[in-house]
Backbone as CSV, one residue per row, in Angstrom:
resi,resn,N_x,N_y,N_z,CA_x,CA_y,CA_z,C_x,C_y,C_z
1,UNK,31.841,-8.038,15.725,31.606,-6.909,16.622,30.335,-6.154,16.237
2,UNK,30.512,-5.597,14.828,29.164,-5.070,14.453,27.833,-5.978,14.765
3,UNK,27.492,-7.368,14.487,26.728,-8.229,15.130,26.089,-8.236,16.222
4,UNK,27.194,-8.278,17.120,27.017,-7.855,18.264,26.742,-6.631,18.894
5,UNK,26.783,-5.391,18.374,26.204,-4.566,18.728,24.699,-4.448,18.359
6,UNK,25.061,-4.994,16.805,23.221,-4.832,16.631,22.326,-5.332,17.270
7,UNK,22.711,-6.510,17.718,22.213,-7.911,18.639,21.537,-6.852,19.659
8,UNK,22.538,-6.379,20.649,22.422,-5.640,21.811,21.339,-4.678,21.950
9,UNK,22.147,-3.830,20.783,20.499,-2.334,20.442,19.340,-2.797,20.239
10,UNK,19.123,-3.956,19.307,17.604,-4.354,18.884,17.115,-5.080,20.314
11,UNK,17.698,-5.656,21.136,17.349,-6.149,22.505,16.821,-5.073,23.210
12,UNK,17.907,-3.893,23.208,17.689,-2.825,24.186,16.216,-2.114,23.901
13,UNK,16.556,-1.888,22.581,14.915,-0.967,22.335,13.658,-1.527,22.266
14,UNK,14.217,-2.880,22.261,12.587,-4.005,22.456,11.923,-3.545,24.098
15,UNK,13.289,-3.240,24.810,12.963,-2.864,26.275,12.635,-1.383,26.725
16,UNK,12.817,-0.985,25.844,12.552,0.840,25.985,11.490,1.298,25.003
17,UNK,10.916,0.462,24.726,10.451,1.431,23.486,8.952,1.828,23.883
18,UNK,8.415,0.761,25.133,7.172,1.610,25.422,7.619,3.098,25.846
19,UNK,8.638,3.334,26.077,8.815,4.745,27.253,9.099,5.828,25.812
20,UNK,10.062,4.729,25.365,10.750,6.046,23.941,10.140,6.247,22.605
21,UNK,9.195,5.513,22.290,9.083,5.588,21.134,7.877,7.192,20.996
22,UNK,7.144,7.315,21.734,6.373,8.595,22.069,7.352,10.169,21.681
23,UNK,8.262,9.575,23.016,9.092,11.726,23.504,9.667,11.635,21.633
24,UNK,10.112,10.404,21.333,10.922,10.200,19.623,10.134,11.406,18.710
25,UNK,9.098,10.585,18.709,7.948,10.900,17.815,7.432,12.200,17.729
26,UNK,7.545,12.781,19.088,7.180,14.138,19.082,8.253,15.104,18.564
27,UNK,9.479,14.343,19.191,10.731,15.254,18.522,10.915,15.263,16.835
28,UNK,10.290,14.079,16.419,10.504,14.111,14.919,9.608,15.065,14.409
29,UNK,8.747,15.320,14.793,7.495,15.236,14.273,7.546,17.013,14.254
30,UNK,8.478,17.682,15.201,8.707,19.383,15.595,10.024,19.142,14.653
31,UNK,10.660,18.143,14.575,11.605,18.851,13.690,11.672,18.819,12.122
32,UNK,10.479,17.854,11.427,10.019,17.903,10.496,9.725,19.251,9.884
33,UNK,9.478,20.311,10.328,8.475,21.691,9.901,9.500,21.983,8.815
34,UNK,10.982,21.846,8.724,11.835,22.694,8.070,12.405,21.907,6.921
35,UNK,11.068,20.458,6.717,11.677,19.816,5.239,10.941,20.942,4.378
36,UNK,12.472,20.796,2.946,12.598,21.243,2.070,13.439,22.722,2.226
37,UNK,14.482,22.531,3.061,14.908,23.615,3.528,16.025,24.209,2.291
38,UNK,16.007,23.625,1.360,16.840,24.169,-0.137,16.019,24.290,-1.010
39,UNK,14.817,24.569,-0.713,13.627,24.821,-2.151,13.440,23.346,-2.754
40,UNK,14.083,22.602,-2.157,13.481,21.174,-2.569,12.598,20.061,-1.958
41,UNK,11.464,19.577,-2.801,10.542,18.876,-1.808,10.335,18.138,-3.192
42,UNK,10.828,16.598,-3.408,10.982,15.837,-4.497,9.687,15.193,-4.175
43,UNK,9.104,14.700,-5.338,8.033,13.715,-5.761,7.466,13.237,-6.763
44,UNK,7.011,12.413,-7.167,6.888,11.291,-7.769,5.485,11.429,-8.560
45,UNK,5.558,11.063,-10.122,3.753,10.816,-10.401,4.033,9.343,-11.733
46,UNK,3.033,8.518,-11.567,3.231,7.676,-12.192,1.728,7.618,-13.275
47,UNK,1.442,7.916,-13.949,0.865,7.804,-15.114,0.484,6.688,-15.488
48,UNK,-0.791,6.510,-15.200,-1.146,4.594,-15.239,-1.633,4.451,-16.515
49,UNK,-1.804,5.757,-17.189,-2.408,5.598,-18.838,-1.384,5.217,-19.614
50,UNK,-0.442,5.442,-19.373,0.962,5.071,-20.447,1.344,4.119,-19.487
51,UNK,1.486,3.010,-18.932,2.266,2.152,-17.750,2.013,0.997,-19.032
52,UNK,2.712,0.341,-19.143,2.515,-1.208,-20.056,2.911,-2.326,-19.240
53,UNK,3.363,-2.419,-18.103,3.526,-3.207,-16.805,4.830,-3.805,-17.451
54,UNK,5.945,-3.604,-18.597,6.855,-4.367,-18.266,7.965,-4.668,-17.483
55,UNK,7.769,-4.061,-16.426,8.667,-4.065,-15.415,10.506,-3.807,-15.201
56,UNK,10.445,-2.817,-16.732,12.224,-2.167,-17.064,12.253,-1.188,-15.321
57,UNK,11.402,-0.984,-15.039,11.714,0.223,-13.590,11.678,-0.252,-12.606
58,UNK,11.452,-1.879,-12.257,11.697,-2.718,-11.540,13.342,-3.418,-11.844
59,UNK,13.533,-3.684,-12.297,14.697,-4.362,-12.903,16.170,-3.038,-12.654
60,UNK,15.845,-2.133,-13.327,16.395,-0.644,-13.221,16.589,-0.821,-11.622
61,UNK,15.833,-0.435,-10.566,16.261,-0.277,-9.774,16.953,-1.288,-9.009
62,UNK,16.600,-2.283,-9.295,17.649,-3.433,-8.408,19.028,-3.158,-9.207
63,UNK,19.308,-3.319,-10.178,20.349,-2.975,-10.586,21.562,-2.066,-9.791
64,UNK,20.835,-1.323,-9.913,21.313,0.610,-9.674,21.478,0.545,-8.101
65,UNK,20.756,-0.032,-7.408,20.629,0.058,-5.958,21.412,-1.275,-5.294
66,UNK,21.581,-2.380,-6.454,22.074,-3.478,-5.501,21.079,-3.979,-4.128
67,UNK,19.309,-3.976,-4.748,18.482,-4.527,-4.028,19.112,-6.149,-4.287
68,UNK,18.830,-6.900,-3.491,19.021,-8.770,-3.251,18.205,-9.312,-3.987
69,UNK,18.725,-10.325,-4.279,17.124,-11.350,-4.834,16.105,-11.295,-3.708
70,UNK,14.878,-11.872,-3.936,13.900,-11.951,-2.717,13.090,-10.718,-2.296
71,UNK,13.713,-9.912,-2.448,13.158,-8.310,-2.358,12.883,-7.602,-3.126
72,UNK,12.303,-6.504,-2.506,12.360,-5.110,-3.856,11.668,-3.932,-3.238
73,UNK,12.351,-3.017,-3.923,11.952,-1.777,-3.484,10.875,-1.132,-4.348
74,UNK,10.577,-1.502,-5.322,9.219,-1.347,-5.775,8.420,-2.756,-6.891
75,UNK,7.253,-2.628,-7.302,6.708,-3.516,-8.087,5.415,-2.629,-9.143
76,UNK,4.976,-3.699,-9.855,4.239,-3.391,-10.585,3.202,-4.281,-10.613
77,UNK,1.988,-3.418,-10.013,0.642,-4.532,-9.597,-0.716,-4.450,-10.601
78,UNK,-0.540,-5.508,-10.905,-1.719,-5.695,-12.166,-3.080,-6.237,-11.862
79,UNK,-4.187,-5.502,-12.876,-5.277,-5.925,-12.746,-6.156,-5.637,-13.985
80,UNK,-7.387,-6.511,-13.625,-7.892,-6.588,-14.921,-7.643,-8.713,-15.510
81,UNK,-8.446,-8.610,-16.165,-8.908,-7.961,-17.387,-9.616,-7.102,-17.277
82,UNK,-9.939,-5.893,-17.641,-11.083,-4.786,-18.200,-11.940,-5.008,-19.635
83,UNK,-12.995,-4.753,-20.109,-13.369,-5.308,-21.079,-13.844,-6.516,-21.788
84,UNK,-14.132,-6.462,-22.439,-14.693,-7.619,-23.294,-13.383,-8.438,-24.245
85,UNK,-13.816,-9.318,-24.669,-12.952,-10.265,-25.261,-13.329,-9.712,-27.231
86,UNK,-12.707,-9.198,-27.966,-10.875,-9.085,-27.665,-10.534,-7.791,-27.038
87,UNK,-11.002,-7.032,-26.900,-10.644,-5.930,-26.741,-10.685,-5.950,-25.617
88,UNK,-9.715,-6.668,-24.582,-9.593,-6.545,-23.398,-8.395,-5.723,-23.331
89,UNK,-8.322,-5.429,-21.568,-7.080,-4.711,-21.405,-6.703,-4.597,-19.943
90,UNK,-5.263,-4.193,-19.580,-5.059,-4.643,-18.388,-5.164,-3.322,-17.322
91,UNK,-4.519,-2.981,-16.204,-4.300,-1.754,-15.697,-2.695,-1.902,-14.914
92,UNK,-2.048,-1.280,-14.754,-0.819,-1.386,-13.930,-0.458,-0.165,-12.926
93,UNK,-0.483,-0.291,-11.531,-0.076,0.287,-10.863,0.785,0.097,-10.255
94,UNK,1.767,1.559,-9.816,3.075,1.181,-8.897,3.103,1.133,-7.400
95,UNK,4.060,0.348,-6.971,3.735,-0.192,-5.642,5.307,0.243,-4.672
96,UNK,5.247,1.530,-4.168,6.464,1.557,-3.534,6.537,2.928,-2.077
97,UNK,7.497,2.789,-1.730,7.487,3.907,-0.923,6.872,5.402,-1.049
98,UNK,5.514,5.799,-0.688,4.878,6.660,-1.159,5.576,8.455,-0.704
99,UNK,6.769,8.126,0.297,7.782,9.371,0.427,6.656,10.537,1.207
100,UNK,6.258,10.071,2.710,5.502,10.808,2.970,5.823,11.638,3.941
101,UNK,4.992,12.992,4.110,5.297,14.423,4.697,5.690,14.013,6.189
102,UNK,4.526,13.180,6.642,4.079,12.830,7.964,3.924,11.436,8.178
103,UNK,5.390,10.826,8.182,5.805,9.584,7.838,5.619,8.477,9.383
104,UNK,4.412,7.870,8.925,4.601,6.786,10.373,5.655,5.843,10.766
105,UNK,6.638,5.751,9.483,7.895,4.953,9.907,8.671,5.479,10.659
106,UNK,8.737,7.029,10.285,9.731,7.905,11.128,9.625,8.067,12.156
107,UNK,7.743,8.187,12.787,7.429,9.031,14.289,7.903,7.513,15.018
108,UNK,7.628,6.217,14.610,7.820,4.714,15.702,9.302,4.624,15.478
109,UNK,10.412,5.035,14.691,11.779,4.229,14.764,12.295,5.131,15.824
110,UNK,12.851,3.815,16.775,13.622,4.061,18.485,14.641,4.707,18.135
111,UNK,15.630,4.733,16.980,17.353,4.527,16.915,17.040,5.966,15.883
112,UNK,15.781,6.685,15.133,16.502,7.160,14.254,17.111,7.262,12.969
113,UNK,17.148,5.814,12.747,17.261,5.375,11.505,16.152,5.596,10.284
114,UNK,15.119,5.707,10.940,14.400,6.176,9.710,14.181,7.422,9.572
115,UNK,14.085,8.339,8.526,13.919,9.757,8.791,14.052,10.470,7.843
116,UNK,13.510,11.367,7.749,13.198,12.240,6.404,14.132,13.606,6.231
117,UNK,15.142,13.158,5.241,16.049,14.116,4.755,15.160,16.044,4.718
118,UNK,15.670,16.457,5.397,15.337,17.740,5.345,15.455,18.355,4.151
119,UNK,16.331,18.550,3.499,17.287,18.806,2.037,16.071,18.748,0.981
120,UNK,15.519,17.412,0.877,14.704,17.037,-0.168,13.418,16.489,0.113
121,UNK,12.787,15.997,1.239,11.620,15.548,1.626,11.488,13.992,1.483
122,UNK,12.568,13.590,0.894,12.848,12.272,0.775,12.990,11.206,1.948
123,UNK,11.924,10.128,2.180,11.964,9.468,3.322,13.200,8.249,3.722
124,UNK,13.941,8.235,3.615,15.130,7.524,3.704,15.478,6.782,5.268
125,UNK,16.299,5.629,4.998,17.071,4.876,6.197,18.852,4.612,6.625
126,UNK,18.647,4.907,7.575,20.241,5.065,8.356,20.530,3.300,8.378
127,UNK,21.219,2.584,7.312,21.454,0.983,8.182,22.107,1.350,8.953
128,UNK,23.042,2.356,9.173,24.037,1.749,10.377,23.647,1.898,11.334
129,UNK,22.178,2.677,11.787,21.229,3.117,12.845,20.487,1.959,13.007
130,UNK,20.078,1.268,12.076,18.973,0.334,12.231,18.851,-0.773,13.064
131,UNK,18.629,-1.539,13.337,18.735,-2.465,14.658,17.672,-3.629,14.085
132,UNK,16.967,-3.326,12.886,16.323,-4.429,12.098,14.893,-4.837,13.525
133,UNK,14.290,-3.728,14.341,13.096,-3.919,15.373,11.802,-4.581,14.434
134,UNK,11.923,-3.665,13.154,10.699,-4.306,12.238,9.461,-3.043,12.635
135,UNK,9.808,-1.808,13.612,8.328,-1.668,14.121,8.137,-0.517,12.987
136,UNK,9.106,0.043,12.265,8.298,0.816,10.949,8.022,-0.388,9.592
137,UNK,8.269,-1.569,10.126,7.392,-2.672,8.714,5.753,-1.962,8.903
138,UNK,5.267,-2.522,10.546,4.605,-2.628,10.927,3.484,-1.290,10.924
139,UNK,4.940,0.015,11.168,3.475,0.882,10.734,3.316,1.510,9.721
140,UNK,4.385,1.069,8.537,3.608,1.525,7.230,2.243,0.891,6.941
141,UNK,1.676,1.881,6.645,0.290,1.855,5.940,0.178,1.421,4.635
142,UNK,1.587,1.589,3.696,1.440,0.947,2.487,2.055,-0.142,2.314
143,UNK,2.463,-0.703,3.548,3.085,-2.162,2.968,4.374,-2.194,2.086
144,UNK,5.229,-1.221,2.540,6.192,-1.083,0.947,8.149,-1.456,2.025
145,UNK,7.875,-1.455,3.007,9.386,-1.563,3.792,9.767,-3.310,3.996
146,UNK,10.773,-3.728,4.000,11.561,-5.041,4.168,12.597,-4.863,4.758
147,UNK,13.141,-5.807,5.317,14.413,-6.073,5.847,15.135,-6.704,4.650
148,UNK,16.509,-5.775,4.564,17.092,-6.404,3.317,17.977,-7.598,4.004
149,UNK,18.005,-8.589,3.299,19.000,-9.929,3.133,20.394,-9.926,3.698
150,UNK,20.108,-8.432,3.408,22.323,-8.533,3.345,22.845,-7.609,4.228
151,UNK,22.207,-6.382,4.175,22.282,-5.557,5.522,21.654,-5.984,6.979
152,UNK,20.724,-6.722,6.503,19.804,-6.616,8.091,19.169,-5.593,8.658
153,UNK,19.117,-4.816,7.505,18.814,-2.881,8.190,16.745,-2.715,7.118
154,UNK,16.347,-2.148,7.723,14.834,-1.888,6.895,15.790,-1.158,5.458
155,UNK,14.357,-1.614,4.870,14.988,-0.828,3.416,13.805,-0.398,2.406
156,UNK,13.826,0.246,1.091,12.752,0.489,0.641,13.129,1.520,-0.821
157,UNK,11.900,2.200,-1.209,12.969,2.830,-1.879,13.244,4.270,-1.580
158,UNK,14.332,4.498,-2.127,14.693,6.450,-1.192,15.110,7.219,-2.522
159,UNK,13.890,6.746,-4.132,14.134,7.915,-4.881,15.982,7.647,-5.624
160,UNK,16.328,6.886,-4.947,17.963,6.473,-5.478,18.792,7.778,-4.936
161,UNK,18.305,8.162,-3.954,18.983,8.917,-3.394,20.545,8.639,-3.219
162,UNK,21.192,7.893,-2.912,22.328,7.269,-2.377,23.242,6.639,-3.845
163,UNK,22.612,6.817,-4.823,22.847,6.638,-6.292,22.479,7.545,-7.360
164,UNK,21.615,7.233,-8.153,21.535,8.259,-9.087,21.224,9.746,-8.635
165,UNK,20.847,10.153,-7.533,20.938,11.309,-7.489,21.480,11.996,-6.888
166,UNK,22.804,11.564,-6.267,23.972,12.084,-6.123,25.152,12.306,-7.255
167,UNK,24.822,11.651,-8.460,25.261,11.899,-9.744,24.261,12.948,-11.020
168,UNK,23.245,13.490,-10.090,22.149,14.202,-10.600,22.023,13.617,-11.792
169,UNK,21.133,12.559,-11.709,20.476,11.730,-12.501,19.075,11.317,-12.180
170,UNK,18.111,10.935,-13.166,17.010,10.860,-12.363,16.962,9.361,-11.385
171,UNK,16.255,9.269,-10.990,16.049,7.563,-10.136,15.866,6.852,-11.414
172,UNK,16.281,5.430,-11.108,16.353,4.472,-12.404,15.335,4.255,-12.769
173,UNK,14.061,3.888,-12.093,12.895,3.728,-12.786,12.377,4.399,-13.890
174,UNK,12.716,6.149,-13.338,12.018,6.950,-14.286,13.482,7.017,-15.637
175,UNK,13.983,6.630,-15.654,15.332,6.573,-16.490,15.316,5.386,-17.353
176,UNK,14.197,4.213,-16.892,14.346,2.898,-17.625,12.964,2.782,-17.871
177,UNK,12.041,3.913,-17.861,10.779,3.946,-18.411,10.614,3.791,-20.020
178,UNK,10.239,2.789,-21.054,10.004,3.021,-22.345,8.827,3.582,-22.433
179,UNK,8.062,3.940,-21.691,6.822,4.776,-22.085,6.517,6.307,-21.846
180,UNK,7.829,6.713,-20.616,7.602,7.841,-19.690,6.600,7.913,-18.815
181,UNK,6.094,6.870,-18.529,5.011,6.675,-17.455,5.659,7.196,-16.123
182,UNK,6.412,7.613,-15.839,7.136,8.136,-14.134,7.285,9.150,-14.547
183,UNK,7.163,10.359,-13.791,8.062,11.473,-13.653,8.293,12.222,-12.512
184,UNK,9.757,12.619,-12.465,10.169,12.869,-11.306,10.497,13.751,-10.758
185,UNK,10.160,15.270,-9.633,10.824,16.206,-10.040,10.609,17.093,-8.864
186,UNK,10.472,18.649,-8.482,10.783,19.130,-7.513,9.203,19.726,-6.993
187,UNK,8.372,19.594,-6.261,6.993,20.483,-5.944,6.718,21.498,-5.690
188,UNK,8.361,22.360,-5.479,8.497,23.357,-5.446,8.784,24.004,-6.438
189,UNK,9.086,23.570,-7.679,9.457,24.443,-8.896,8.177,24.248,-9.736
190,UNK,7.884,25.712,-9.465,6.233,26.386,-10.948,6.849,25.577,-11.996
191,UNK,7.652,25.374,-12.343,8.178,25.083,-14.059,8.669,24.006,-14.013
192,UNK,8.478,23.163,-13.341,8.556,21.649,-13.693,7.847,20.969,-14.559
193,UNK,8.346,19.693,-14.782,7.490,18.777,-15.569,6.798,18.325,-15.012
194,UNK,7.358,18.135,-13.657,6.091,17.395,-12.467,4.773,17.969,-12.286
195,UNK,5.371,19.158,-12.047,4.068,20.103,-11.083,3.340,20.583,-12.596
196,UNK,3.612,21.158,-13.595,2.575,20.780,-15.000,2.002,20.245,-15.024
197,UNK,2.170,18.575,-15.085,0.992,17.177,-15.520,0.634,17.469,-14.115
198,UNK,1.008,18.038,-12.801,0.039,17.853,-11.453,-1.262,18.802,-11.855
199,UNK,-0.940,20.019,-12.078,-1.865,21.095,-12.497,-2.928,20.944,-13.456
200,UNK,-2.123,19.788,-15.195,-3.069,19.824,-15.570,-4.033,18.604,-15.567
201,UNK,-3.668,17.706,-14.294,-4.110,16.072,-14.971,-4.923,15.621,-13.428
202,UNK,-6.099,15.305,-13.331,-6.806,14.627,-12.095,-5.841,14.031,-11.601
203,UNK,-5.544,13.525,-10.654,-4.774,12.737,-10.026,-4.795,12.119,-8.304
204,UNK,-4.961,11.388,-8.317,-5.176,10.284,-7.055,-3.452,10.366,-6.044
205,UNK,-3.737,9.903,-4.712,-2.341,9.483,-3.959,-3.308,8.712,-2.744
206,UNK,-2.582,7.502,-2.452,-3.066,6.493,-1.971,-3.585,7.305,-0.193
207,UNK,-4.431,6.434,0.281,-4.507,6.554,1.795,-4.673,7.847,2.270
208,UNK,-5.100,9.156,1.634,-4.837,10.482,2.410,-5.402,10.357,3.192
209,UNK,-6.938,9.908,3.689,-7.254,10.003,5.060,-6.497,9.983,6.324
210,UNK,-5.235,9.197,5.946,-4.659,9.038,7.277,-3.847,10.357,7.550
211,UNK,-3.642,10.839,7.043,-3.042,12.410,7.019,-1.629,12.254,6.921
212,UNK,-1.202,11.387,5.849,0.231,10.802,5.929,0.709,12.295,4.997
213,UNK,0.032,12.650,4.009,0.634,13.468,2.832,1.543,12.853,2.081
214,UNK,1.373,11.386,1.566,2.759,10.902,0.572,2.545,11.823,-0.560
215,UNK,3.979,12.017,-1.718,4.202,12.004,-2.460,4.276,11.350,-3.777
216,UNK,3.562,10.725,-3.578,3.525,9.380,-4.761,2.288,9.425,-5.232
217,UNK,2.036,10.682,-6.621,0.685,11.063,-7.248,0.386,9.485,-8.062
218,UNK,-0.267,9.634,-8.382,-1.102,8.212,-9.445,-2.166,9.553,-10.864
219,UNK,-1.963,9.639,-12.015,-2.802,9.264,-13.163,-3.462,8.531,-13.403
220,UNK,-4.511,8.156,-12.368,-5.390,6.826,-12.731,-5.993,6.695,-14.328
221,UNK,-5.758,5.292,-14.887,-6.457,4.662,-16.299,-7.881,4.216,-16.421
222,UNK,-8.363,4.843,-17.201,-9.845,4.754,-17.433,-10.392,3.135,-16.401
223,UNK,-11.123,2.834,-15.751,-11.944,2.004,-15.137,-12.763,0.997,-15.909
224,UNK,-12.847,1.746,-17.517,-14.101,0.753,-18.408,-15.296,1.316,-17.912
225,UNK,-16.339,0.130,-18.237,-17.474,0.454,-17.783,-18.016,0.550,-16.787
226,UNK,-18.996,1.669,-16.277,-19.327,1.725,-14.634,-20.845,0.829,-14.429
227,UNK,-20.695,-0.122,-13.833,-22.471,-0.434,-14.092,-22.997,-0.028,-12.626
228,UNK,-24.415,-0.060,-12.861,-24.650,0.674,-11.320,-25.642,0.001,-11.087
């Protein structure tokens, strides 16, 4: 039965969606103004100077989340060599849902299913809304959404919302960090750990031109040498 309904909806909105996906978008987009409506607006900074790429915050979260084989809700993307031989060295950056203000997955999904928790600013998905259309794969800008294996519903990561932090715990990554390279915390609290290293440390976030506003700061690691 469930099958079959999904069958149906993902048909239906293939057929509506030139008309709906617009009036959607505008409605999301007016009712967005009132995220963080509990003093909370969560986000993310990953520290690429301490990152050692072994991938415990990859592993961590499949665990914790019951991501599938084949997938994942985040990674760890390497580059480099940097340097000379021996003293080479690598760089590691994280690769995941950047949890943004002005989320293009949210303004294109027909059903709803995608959508940004008011509560916390956290960009999250409804499976039982989902209809698996694919058209927020398509307009993330960072490449970070899949169709999971087992639900059939988009998926990604949501901060472990639906897990560790309904047991007020941090998300597993930053919990299975041996270096403390993640940290995780509120943008609204002066006295965080977050908003500290934001204040005192340069820091990068992918794509702002597009006026997405993610949450997902970067500590970029020295570059090496600049030749010009």
């Amino acid at each position: 039965m469930e099958n079959s309904r999904r069958h149906f909806l993902k048909n239906s909105c293939a057929l509506i969606a030139g008309m709906s996906v617009y009036s959607l978008s505008r409605d999301q987009a007016n009712a967005d103004t009132s995220i963080g409506i509990n003093n909370l607006k969560y986000a993310m900074l990953h520290d690429e100077t301490k990152c050692i790429g072994c991938n415990a915050c990859v592993e961590a979260c499949r665990e914790v989340n019951n991501v599938p084989d084949g997938v994942t809700r985040l990674s760890i993307e390497k580059s480099g060599p940097y340097g000379k031989y021996p003293n080479q060295y690598y760089h590691f950056s994280r690769h995941s849902c950047q949890h943004c203000e002005d989320a293009p997955c949210v303004n294109v999904c027909p059903t709803g299913a995608a959508y940004i928790d008011k509560e916390t600013g956290i960009v999250t998905v409804n499976a039982d809304k989902c209809v698996g259309c694919q058209y927020c794969i398509l307009a993330c800008p960072y490449d970070v959404r899949f169709i999971n294996p087992v639900t059939k519903a988009a998926d990604k990561c949501d901060f472990c919302r639906e897990t560790n932090l309904k047991q007020d715990q941090q998300p597993a990554c930053v919990e299975a960090c041996p270096t403390k390279a993640l940290v995780f915390g509120n943008l609204k609290d002066p006295e965080s750990e977050l908003v500290m290293l934001l204040k005192a440390n340069p820091t990068q976030r992918a794509k702002v031109d597009l006026g997405t506003r993610p949450k997902l700061f970067r500590i970029i690691a020295k570059q090496g040498e600049i030749i010009l």
